[in-house]
Biopython code that builds the backbone (N, CA, C, O; Angstrom):
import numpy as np
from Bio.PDB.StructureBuilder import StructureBuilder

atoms = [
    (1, "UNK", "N", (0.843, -1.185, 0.000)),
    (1, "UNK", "CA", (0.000, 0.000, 0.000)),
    (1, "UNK", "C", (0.883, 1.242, 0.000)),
    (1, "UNK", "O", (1.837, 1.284, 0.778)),
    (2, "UNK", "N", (0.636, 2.218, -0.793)),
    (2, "UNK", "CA", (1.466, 3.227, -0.942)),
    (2, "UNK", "C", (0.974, 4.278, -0.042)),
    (2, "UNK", "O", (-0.183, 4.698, -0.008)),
    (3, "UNK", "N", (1.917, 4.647, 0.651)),
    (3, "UNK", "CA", (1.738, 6.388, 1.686)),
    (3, "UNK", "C", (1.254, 7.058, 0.937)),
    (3, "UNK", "O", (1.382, 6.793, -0.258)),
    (4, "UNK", "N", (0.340, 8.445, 1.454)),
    (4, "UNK", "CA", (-0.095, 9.573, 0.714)),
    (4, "UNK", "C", (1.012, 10.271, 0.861)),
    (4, "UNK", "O", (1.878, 10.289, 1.736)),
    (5, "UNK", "N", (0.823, 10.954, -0.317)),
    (5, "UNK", "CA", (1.244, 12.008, -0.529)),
    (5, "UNK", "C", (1.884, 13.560, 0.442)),
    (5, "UNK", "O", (1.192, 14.073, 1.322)),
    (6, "UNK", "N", (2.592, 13.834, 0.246)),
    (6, "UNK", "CA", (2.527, 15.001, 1.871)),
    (6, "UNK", "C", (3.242, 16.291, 1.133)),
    (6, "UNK", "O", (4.441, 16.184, 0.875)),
    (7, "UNK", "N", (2.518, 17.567, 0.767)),
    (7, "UNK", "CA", (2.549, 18.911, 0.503)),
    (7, "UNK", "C", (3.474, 19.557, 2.084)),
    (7, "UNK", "O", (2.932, 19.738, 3.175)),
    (8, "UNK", "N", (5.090, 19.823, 1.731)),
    (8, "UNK", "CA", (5.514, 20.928, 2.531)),
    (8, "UNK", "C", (5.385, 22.453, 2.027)),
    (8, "UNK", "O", (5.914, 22.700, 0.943)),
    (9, "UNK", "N", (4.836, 23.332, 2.600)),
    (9, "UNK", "CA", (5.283, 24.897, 2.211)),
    (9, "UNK", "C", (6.151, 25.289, 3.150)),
    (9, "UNK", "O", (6.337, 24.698, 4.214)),
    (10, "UNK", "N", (6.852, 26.557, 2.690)),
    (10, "UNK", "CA", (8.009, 27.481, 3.105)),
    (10, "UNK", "C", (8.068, 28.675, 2.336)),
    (10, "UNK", "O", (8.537, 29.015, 1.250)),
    (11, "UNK", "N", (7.084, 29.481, 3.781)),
    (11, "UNK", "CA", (6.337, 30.600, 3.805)),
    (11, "UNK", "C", (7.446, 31.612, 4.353)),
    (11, "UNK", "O", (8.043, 31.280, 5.377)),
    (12, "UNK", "N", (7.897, 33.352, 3.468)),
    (12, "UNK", "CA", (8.193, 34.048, 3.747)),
    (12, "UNK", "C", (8.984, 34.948, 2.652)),
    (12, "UNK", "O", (9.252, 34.740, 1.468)),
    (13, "UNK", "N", (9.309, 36.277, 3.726)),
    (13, "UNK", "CA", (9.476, 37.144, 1.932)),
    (13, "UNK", "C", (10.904, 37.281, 2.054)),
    (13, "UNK", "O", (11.750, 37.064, 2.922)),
    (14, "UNK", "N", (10.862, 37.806, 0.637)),
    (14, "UNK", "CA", (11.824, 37.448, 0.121)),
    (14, "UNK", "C", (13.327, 37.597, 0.913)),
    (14, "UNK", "O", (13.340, 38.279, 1.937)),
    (15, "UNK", "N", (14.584, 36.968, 0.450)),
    (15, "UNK", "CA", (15.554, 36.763, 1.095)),
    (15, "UNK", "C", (15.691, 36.066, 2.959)),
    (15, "UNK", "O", (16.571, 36.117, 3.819)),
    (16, "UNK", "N", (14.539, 35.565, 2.898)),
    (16, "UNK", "CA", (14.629, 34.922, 4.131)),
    (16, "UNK", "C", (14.999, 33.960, 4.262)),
    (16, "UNK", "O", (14.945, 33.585, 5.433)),
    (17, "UNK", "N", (15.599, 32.936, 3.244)),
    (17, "UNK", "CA", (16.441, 31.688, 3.107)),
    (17, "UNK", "C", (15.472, 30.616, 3.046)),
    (17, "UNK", "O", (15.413, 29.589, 3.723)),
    (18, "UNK", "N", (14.712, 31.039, 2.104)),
    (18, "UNK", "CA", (13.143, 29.397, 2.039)),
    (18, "UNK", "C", (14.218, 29.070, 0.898)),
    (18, "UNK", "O", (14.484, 27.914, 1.230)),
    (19, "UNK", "N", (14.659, 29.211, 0.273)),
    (19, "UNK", "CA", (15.311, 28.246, -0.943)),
    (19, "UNK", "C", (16.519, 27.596, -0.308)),
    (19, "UNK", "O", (16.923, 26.458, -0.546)),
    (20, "UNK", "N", (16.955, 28.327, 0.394)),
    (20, "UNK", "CA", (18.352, 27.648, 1.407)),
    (20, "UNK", "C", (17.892, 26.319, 2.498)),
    (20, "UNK", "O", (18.469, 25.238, 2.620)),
    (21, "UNK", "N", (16.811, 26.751, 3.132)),
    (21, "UNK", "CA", (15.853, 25.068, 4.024)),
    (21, "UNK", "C", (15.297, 24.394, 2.823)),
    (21, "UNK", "O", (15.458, 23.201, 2.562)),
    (22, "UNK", "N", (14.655, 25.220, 2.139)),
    (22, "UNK", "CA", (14.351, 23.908, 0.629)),
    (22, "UNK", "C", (15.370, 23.022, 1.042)),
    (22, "UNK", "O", (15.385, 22.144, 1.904)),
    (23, "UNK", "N", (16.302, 23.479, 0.167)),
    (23, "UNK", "CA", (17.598, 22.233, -0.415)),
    (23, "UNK", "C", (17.778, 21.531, 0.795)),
    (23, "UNK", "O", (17.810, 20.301, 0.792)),
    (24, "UNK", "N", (17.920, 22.304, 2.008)),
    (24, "UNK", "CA", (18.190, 21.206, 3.562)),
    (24, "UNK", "C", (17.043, 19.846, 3.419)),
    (24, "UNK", "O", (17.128, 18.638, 3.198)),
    (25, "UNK", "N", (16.067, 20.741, 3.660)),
    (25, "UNK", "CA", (15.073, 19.838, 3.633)),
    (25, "UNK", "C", (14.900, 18.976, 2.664)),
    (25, "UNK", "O", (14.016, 18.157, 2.916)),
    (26, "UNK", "N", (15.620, 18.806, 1.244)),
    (26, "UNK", "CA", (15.126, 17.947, 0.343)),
    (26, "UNK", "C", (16.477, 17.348, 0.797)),
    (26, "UNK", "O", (16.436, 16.160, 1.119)),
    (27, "UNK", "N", (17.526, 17.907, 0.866)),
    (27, "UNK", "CA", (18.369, 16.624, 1.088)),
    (27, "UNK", "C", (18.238, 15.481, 2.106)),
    (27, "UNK", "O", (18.814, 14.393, 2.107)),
    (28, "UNK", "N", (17.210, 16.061, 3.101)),
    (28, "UNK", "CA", (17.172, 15.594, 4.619)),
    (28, "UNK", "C", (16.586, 14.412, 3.894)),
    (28, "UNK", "O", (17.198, 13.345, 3.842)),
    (29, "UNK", "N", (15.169, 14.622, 3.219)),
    (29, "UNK", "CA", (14.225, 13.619, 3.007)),
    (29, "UNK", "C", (14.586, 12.473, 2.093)),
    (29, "UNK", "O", (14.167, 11.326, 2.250)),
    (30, "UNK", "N", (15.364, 12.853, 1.161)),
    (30, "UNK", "CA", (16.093, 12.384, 0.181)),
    (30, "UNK", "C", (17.077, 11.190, 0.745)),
    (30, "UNK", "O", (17.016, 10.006, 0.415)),
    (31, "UNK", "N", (18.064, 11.829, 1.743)),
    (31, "UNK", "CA", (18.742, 10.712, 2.598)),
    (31, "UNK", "C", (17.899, 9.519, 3.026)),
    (31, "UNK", "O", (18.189, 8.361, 2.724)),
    (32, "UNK", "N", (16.557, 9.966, 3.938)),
    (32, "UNK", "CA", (15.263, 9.077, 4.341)),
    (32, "UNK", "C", (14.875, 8.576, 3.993)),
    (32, "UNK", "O", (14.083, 7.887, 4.636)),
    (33, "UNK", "N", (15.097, 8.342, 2.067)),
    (33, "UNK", "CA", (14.149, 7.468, 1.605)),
    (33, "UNK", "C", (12.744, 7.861, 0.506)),
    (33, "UNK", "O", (12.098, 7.275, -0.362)),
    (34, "UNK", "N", (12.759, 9.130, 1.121)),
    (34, "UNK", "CA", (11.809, 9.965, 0.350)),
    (34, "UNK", "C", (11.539, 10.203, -0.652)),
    (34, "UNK", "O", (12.709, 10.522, -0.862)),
    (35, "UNK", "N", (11.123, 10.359, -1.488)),
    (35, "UNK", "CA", (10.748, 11.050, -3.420)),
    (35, "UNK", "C", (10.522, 11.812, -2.877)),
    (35, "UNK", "O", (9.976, 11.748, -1.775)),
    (36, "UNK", "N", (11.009, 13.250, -3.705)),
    (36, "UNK", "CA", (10.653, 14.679, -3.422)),
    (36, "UNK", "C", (10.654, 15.276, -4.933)),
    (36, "UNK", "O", (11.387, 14.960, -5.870)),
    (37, "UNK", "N", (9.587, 16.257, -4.881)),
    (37, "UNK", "CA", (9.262, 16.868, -6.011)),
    (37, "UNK", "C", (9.494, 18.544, -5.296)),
    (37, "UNK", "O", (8.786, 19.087, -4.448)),
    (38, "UNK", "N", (10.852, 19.137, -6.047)),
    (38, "UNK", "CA", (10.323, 20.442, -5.432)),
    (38, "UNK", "C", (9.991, 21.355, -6.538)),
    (38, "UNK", "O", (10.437, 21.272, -7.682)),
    (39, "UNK", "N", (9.175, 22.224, -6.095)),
    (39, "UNK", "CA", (8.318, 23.168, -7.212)),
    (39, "UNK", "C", (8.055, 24.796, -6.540)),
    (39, "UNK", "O", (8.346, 25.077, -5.377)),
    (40, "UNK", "N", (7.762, 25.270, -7.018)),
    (40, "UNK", "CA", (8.151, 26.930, -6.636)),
    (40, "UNK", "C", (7.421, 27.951, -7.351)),
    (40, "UNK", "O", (7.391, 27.834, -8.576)),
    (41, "UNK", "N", (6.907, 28.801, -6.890)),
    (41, "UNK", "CA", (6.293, 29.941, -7.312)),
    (41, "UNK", "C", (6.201, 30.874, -7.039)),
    (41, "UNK", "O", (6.210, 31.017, -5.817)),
    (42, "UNK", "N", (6.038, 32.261, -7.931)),
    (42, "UNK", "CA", (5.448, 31.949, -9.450)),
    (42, "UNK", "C", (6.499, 31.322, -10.247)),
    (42, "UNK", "O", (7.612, 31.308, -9.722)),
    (43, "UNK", "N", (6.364, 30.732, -11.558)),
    (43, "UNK", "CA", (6.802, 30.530, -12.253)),
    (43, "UNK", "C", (7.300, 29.688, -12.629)),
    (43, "UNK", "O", (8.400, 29.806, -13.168)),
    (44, "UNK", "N", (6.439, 28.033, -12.437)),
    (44, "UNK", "CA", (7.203, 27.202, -12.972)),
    (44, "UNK", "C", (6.008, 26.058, -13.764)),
    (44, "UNK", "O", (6.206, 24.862, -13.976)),
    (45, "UNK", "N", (4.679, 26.907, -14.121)),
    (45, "UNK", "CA", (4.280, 26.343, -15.179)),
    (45, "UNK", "C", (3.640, 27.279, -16.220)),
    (45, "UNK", "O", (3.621, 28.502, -16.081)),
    (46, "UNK", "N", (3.208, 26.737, -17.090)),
    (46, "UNK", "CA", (2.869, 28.151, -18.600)),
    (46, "UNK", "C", (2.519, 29.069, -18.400)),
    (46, "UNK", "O", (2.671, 29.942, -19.255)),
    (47, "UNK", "N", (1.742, 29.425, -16.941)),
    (47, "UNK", "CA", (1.352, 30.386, -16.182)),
    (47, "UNK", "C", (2.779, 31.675, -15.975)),
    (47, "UNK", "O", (2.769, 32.902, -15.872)),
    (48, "UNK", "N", (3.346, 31.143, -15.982)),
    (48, "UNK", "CA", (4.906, 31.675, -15.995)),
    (48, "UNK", "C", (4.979, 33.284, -16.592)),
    (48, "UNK", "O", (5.644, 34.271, -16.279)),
    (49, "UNK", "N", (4.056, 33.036, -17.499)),
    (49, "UNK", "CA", (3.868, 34.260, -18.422)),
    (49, "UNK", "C", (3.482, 35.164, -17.514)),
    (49, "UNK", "O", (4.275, 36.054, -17.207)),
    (50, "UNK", "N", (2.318, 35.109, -16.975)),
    (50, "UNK", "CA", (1.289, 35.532, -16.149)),
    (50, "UNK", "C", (1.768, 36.338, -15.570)),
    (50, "UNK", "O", (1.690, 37.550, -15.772)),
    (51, "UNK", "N", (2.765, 35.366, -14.155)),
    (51, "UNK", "CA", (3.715, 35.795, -13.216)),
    (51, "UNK", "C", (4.390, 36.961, -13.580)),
    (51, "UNK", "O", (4.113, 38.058, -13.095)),
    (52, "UNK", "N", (5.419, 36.743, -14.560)),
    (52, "UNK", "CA", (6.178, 37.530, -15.206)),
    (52, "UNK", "C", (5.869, 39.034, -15.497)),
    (52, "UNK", "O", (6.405, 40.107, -15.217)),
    (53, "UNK", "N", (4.618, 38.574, -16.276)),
    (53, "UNK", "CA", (4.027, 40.611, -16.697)),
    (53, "UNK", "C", (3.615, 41.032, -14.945)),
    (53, "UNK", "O", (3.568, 42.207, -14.581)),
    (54, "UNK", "N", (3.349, 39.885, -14.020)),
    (54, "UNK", "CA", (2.903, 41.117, -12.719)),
    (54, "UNK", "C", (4.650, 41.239, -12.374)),
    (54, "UNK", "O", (4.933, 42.114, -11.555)),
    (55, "UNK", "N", (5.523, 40.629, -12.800)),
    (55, "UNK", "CA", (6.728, 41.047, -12.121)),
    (55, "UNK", "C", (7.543, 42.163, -12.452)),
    (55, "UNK", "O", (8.287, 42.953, -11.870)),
    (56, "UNK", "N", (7.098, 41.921, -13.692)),
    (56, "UNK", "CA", (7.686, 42.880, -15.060)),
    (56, "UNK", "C", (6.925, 44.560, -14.682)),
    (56, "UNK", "O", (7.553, 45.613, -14.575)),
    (57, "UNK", "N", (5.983, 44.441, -14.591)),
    (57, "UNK", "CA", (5.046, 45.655, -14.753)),
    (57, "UNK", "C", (4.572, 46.064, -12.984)),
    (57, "UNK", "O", (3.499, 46.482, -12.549)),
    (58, "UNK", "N", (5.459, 45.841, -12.492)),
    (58, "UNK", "CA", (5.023, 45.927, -11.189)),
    (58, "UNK", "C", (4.480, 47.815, -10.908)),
    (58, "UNK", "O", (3.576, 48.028, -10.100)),
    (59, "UNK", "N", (4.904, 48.572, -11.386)),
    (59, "UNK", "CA", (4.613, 50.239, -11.377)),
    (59, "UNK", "C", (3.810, 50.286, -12.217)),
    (59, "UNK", "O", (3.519, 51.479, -12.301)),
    (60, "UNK", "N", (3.159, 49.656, -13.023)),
    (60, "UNK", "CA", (2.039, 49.874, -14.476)),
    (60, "UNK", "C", (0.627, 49.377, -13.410)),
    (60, "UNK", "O", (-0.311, 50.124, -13.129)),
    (61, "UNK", "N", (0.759, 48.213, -13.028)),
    (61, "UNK", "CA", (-0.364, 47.541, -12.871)),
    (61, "UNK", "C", (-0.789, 47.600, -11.379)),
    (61, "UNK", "O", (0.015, 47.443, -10.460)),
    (62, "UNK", "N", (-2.471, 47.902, -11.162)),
    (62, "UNK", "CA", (-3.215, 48.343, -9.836)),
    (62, "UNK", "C", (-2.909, 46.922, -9.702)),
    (62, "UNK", "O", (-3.003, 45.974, -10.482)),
    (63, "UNK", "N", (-2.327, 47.098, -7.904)),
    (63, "UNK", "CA", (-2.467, 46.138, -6.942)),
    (63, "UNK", "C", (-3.398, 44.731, -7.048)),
    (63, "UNK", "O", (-2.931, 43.594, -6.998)),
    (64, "UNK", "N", (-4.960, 45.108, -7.222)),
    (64, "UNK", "CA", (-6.054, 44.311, -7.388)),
    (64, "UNK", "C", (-5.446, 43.207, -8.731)),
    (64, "UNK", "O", (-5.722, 42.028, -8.952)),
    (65, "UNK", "N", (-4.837, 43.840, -9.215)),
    (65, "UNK", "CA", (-4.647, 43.097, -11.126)),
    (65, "UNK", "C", (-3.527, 42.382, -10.665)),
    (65, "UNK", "O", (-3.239, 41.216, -10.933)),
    (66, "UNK", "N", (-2.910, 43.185, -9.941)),
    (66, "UNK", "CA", (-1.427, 42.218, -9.553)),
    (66, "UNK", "C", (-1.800, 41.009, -8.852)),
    (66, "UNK", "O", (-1.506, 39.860, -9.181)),
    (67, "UNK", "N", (-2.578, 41.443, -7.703)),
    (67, "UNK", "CA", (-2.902, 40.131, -6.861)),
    (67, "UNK", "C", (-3.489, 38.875, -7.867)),
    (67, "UNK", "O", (-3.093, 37.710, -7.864)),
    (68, "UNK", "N", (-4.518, 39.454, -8.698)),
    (68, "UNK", "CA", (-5.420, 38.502, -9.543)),
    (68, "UNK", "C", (-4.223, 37.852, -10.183)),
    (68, "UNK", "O", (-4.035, 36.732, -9.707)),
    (69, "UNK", "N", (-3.569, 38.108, -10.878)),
    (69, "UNK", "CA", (-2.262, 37.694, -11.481)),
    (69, "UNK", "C", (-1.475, 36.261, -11.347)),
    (69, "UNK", "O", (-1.158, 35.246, -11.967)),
    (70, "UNK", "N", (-1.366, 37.152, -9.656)),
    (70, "UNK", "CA", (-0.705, 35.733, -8.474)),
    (70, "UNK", "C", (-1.917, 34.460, -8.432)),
    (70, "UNK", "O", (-1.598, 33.341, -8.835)),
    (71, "UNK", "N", (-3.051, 34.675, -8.012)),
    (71, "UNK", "CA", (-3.729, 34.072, -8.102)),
    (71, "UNK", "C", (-3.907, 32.992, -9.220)),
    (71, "UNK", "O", (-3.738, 31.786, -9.039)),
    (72, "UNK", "N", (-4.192, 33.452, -10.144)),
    (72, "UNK", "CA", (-4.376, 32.618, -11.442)),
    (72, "UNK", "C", (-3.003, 31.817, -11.259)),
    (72, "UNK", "O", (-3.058, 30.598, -11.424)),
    (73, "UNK", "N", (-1.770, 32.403, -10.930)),
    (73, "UNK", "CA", (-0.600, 31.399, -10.785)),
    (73, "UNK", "C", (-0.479, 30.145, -10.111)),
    (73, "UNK", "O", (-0.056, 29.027, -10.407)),
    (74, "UNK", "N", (-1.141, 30.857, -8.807)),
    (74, "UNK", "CA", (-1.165, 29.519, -7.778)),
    (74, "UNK", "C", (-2.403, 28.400, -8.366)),
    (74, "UNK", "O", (-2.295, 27.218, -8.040)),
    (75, "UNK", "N", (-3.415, 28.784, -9.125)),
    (75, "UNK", "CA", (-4.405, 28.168, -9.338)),
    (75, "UNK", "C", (-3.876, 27.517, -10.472)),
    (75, "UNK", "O", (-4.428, 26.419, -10.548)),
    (76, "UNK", "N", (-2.922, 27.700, -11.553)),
    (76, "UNK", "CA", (-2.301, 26.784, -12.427)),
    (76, "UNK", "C", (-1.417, 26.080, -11.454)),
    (76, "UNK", "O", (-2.061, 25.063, -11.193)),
    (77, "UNK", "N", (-0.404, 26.044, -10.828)),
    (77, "UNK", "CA", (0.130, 25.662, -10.172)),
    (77, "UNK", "C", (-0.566, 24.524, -9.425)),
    (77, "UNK", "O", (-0.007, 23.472, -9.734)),
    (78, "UNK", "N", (-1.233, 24.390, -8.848)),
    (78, "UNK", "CA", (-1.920, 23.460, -7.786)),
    (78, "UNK", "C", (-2.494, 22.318, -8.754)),
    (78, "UNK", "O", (-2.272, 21.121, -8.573)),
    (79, "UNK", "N", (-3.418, 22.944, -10.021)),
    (79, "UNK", "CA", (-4.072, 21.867, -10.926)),
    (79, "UNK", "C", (-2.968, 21.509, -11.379)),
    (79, "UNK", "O", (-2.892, 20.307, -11.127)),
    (80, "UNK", "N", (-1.906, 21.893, -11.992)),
    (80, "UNK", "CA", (-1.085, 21.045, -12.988)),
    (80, "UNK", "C", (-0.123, 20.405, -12.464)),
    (80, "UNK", "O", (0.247, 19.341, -12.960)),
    (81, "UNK", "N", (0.426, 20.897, -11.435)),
    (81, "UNK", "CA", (1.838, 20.483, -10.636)),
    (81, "UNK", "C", (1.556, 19.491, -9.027)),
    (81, "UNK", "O", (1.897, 18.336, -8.774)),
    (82, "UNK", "N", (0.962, 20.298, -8.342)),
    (82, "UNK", "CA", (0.808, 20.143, -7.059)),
    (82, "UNK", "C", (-0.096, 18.526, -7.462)),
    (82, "UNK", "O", (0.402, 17.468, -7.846)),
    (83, "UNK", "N", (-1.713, 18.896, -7.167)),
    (83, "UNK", "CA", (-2.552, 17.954, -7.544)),
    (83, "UNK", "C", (-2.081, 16.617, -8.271)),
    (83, "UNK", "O", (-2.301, 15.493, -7.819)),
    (84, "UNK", "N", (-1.428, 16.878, -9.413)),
    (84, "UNK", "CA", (-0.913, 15.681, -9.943)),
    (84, "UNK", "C", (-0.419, 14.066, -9.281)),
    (84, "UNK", "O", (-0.657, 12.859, -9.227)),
    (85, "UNK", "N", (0.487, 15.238, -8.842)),
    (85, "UNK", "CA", (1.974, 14.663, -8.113)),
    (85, "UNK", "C", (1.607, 14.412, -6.084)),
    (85, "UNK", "O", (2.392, 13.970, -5.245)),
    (86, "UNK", "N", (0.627, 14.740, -5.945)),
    (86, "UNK", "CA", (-0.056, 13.847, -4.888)),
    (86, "UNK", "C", (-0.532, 13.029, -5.067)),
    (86, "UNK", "O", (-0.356, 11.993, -4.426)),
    (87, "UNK", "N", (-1.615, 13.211, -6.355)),
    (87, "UNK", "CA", (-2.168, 11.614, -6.652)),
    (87, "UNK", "C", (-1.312, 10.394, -7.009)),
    (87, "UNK", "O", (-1.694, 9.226, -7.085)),
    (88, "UNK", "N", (-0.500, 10.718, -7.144)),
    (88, "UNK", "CA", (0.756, 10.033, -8.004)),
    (88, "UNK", "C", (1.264, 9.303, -6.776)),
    (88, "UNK", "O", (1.377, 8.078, -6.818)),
    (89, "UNK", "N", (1.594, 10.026, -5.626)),
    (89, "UNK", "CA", (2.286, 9.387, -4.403)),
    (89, "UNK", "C", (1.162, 8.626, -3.680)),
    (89, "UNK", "O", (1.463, 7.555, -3.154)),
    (90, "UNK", "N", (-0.109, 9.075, -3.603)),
    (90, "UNK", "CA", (-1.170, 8.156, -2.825)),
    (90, "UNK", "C", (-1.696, 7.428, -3.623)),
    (90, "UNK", "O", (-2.554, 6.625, -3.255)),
]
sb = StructureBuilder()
sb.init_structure("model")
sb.init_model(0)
sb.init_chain("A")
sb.init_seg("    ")
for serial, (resi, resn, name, xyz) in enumerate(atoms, 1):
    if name == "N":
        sb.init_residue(resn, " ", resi, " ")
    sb.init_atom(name, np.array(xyz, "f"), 0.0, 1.0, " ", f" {name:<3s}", serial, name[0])
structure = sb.get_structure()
């Protein structure tokens, strides 16, 4: 019987070293035995675009448009990446 699946986040802004515990943490799990999928956002599915013009245009575009932006990111993100790759492990 296969384990479910298990979603870590690593929440905080920027330069606070979430990409630096990433790698700890994937190596940790990795040693353990673990499959690890790491994934990151914005920007790491076609949505990418998306991301980009709110990153790109950050002085052009009202707040509200920016947020919507992010949004639509995380919402590609979760269906294409995230979602998948849980079902996959459970």
């Amino acid at each position: 019987m296969n384990q479910p699946g298990m979603l870590i986040t690593l929440e905080g802004p920027d330069g606070s070293g979430k990409s630096t515990q990433a790698l700890l943490l994937i190596r940790f799990l990795k040693k353990a035995g673990f499959k690890v999928l790491h994934t990151r956002e914005p920007g790491v599915t076609r949505s990418r675009k998306v991301s980009a013009a709110a990153l790109v245009s950050q002085n052009q575009i009202v707040p509200e448009a920016e947020l919507f932006l992010y949004w639509a990111s995380r919402a590609q993100h979760v269906q294409q990446i995230i979602k998948p790759a849980l079902q996959r492990a459970g």
